[in-house]
C-alpha positions in Angstrom: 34.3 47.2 -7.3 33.3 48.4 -4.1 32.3 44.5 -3.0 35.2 43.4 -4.5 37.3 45.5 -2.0 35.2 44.3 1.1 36.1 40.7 0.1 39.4 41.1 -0.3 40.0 42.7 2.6 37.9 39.8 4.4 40.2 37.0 3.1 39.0 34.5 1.4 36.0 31.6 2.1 37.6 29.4 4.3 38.9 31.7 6.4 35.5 33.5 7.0 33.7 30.1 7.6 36.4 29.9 10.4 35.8 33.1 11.6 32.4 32.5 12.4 32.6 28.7 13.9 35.2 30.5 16.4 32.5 33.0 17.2 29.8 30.7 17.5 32.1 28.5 19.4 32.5 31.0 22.2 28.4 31.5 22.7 27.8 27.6 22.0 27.8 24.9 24.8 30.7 22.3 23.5 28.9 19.3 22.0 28.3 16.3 24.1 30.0 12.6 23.2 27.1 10.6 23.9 23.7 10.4 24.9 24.7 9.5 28.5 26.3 12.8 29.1 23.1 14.8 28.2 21.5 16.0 31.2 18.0 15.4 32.1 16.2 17.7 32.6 17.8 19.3 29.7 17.9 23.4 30.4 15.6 25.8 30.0 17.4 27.4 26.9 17.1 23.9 24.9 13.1 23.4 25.8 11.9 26.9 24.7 12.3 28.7 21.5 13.9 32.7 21.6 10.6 34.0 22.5 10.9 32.1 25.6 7.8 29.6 24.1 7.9 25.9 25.0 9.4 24.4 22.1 9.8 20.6 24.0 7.5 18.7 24.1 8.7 15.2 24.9 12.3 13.9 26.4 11.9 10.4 27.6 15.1 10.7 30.0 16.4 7.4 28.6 20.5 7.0 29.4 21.3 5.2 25.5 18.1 5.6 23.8 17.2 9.1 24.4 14.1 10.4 22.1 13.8 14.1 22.3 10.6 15.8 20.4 10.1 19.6 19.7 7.0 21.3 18.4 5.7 24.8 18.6 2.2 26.0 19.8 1.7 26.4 16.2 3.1 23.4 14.8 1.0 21.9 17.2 -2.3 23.7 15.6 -1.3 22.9 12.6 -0.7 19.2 13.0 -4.3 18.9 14.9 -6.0 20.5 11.8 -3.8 18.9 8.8 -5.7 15.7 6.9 -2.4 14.2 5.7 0.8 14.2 7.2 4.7 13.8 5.3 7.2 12.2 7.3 10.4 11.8 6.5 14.0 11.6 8.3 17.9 12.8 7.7 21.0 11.6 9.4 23.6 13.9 7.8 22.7 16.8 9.7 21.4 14.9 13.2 23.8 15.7 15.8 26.4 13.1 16.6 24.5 11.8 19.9 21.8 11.2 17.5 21.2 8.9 14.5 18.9 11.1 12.6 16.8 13.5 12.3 13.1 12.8 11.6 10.4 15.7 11.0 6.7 16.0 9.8 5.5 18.5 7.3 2.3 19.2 7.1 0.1 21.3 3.8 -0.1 24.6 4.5 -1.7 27.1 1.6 0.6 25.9 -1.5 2.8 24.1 -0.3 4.1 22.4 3.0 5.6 23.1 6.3 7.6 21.8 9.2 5.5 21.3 12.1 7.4 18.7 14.4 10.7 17.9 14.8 12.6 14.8 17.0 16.0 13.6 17.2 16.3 9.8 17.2 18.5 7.1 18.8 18.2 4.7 15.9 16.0 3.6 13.3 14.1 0.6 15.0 10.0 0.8 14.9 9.9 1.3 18.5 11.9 4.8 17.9 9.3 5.8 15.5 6.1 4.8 17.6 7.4 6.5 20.9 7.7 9.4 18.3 4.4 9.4 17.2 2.6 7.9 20.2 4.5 11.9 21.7 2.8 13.9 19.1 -0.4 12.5 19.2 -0.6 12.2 23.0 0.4 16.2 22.3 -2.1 17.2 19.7 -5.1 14.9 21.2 -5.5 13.2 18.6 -3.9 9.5 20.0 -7.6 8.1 20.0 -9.2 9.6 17.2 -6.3 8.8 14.6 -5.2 5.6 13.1 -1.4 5.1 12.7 -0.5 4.5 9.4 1.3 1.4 9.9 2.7 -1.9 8.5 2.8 -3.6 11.5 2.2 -2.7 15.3 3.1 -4.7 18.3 3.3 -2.1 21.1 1.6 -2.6 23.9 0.0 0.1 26.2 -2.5 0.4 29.2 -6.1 0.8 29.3 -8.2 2.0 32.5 -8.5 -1.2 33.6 -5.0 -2.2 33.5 -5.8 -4.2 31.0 -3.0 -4.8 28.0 -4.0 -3.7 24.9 -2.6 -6.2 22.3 -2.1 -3.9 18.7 -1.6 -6.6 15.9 -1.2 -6.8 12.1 -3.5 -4.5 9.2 -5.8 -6.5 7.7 -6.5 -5.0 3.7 -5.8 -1.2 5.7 -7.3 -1.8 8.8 -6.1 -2.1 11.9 -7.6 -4.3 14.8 -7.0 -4.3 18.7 -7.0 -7.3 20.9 -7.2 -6.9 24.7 -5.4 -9.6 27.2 -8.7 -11.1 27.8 -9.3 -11.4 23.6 -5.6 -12.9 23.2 -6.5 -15.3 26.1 -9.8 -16.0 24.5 -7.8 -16.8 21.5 -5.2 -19.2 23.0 -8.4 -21.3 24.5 -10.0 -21.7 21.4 -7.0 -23.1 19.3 -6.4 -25.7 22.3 -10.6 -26.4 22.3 -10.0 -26.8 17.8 -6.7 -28.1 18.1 -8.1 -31.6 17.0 -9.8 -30.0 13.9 -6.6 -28.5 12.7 -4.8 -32.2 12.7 -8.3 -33.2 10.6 -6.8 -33.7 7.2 -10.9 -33.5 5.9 -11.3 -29.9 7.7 -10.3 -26.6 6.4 -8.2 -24.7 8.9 -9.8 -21.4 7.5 -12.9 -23.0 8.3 -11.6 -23.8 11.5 -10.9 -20.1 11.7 -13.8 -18.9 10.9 -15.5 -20.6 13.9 -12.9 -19.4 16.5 -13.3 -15.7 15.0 -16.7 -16.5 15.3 -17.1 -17.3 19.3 -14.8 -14.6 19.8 -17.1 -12.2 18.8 -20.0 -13.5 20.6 -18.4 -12.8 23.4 -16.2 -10.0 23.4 -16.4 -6.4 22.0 -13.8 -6.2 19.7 -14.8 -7.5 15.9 -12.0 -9.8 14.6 -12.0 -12.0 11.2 -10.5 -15.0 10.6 -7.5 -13.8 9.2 -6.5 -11.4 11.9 -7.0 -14.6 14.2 -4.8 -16.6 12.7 -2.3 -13.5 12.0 -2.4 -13.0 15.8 -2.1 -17.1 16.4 1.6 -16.7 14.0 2.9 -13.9 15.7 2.1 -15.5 19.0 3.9 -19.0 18.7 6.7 -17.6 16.6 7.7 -15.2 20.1 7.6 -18.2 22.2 9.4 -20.3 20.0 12.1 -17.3 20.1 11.8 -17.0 23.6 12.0 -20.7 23.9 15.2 -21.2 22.0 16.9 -17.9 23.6 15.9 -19.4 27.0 17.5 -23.0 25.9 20.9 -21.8 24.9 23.7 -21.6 28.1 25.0 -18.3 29.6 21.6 -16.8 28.2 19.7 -14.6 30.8 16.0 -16.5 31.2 13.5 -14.1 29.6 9.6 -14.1 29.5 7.4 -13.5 26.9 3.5 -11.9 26.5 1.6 -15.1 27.4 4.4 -17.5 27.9 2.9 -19.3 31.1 -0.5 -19.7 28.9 1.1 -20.9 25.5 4.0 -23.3 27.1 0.5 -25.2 28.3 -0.9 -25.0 25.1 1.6 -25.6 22.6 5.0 -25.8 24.6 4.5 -29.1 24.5 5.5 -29.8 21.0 8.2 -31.5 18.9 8.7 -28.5 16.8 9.2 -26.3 20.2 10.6 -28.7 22.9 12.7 -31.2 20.5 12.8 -34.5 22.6 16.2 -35.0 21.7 18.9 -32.5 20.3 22.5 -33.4 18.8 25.3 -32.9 21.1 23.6 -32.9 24.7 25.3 -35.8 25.9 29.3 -33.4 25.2 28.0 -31.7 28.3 26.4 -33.9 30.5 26.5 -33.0 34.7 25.6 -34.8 37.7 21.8 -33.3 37.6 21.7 -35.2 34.0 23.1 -38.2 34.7 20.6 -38.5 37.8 17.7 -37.6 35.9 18.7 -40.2 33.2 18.7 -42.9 35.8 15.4 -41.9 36.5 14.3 -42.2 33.3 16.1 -44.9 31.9 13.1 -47.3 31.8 10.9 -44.7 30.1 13.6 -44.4 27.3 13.5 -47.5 26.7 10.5 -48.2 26.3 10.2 -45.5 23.7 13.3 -45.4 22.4 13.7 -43.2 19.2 17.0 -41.5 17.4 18.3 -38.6 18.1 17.4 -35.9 15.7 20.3 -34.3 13.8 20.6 -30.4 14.0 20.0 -27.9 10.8 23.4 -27.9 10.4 24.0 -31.7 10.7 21.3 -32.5 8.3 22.9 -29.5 5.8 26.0 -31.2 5.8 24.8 -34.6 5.0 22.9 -33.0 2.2 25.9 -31.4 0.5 28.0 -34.6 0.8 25.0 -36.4 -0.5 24.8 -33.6 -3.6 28.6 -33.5 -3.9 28.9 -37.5 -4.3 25.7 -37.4 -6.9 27.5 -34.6 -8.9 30.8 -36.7 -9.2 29.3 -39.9 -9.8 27.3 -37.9 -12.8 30.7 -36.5 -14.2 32.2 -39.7 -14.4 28.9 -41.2 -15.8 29.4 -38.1 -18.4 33.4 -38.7 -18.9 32.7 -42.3 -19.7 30.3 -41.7 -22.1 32.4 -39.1 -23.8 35.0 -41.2 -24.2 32.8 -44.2 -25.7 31.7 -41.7 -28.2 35.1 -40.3 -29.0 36.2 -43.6 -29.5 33.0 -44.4 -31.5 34.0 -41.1 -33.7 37.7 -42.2 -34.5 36.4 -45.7 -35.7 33.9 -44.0 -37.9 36.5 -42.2 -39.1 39.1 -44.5 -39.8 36.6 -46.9 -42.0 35.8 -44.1 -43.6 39.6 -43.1 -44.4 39.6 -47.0 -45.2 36.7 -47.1 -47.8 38.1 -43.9 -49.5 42.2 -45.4 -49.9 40.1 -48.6 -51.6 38.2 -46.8 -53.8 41.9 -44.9 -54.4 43.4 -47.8 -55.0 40.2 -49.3 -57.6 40.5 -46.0 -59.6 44.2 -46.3 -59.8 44.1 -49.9 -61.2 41.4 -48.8 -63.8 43.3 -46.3 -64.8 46.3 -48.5 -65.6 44.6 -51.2 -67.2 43.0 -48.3 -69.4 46.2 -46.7 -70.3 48.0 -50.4 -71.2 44.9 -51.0 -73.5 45.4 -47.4 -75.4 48.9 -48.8 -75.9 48.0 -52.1 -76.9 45.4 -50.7 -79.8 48.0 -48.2 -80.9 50.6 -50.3 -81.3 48.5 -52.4 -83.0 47.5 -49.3 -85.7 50.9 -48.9 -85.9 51.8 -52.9 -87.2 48.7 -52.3 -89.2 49.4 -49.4 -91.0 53.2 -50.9 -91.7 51.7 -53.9 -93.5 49.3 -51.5 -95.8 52.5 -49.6 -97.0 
């Protein structure tokens, strides 16, 4: 009864919740808009915990992708000792600067605990490696653990300036390639290139063999696989690059290797199209000279232009459209001829049954006159006996 009082007294739920957010609203800082408008450094009171520990341990200072990571002394201990660590990430209680939430909870006696903590602009990979890349660069443990993975691209600095190429798992392993491996590489496929077009050779063989003189020579230990993994990723970058660098009102962008790989493979029809659809709508005095120039080079190899995707997806649908109508109308005219086929079936068949009618009908009459002729016949008889 006593309680009972208290809470009426009170008021009710609501009104208490809004009690306290006024109350917390006077000691709390108002909430920022956007990640702009937090300051950097941040202060004091949001880098340290209420014992006046350091509680931040990363804030990259970035103006729209701001990655701020906090972790404790002991979370800190406990992530350096821990075997396996759960990560996981929640967006419903990140604030609204932020896009989530994402901690890591490591084993601790029976069950698990919190040990890190970092609020996220997003939920690209790159979010998530700067996250990590933080805590292990915090624990010490950046060179002695593996990240767990699918697929890494980052690139970082050794002591030699070199960069440090971090490419695809291959069956759970990871594999590094330095600038001078990845240049290796692009040598090697230009050196085999006429193998590959070899319609008698293997390109795993051909692998093989480029893995192999890699290894000769350099220090990391690569397989065939993870060469031509590394090859893929490489050409399919340019080819991006290419094509964003192609299109008008695009800012000119450069990627890892470009200068090396436009002499190795830039070259190519599938890369540098010699002619694309629609380049003569927009044609300029620069053009026009360099046409002139070239005129007697076209013509002596003078080819069609290629038709775009799109082009060629549009001639494919009118070409499947026309084929599906000149199938129905196959399929109409046969139905008909077999409709037509049916009713004359049926109609001899109605024939043959009014003759057979008609055959039954006469028999019966003749019968019927021959009963009356025989008893007529008894009857004349049996007159003349009386």
């Amino acid at each position: 009864m006593f309680w009972f009082k208290v809470r009426v007294a009170a008021g009710n739920k609501e009104s208490l919740k809004r009690a306290i957010r006024r109350a917390k609203r006077d000691t709390v800082p108002a909430e920022l808009e956007t990640i702009s408008s937090i300051p950097f450094p941040l202060p004091e009171s949001y880098t340290t915990t209420s014992s006046d520990e350091r509680f931040l341990v990363y804030d990259n200072g970035s103006e729209s992708a701001r990655v701020l990571v906090y972790c404790s002394r002991v979370g800190l201990e406990l992530l350096g000792e821990a075997d396996t660590w759960f990560m996981d990430g929640t967006h419903s209680t990140a604030p609204r600067q932020f896009v989530q939430l994402f901690c890591i909870r490591v084993p601790l006696g029976e069950g698990h605990a919190t040990a890190a903590y970092s609020l996220l602009p997003g939920k690209q990979r790159e979010h998530y490696e700067e996250f990590l890349i933080a805590i292990l660069d915090a624990t010490g443990r950046r060179a002695a653990i593996a990240i767990n993975l699918l697929t890494v691209e980052t690139r970082k600095q050794d002591r030699d300036g070199d960069v440090l190429e971090e490419s695809h798992r291959d069956n759970q392993k990871q594999f590094v390639l330095l600038k001078g491996t990845v240049l290796k590489l692009i040598d090697l496929h230009q050196h085999y290139e006429v193998q590959f077009k070899k319609p008698g050779i293997k390109k795993k063989s051909v692998w093989c063999k480029i893995a192999a003189d890699i290894n000769t020579e350099k220090e990391v230990q690569v397989s065939a696989t993870q060469c031509e993994q590394k090859w893929k990723n490489l050409t399919k970058t340019f080819r991006d690059t290419v094509d964003h660098n192609s299109k008008s009102g695009n800012e000119r962008k450069e990627c890892s290797f470009f200068k090396e790989l436009q002499e190795s493979y830039g070259y190519r029809p599938n890369v540098k199209p010699i002619y694309v659809s629609g380049s003569h709508c927009s044609s300029s005095k620069e053009s026009d000279e360099t046409e002139e120039e070239n005129s007697e080079m076209n013509d002596e190899k003078l080819q069609p232009k290629i038709k775009t995707p799109i082009q060629n997806r549009k001639d494919a649908v009118v070409e499947l459209m026309n084929e599906m109508r000149a199938d129905f109308r196959e399929e109409q005219k046969q139905l008909l001829s077999s409709l037509a086929q049916q009713h004359e079936d049926r109609m001899n068949n109605e024939k043959c049954k009014l003759d057979l009618l008609a055959k039954l009908v006469s028999a019966i009459e003749k019968n019927i006159k021959n009963l009356f002729s025989n008893v007529s016949c008894l009857v004349v008889t049996g007159s003349c006996i009386y």
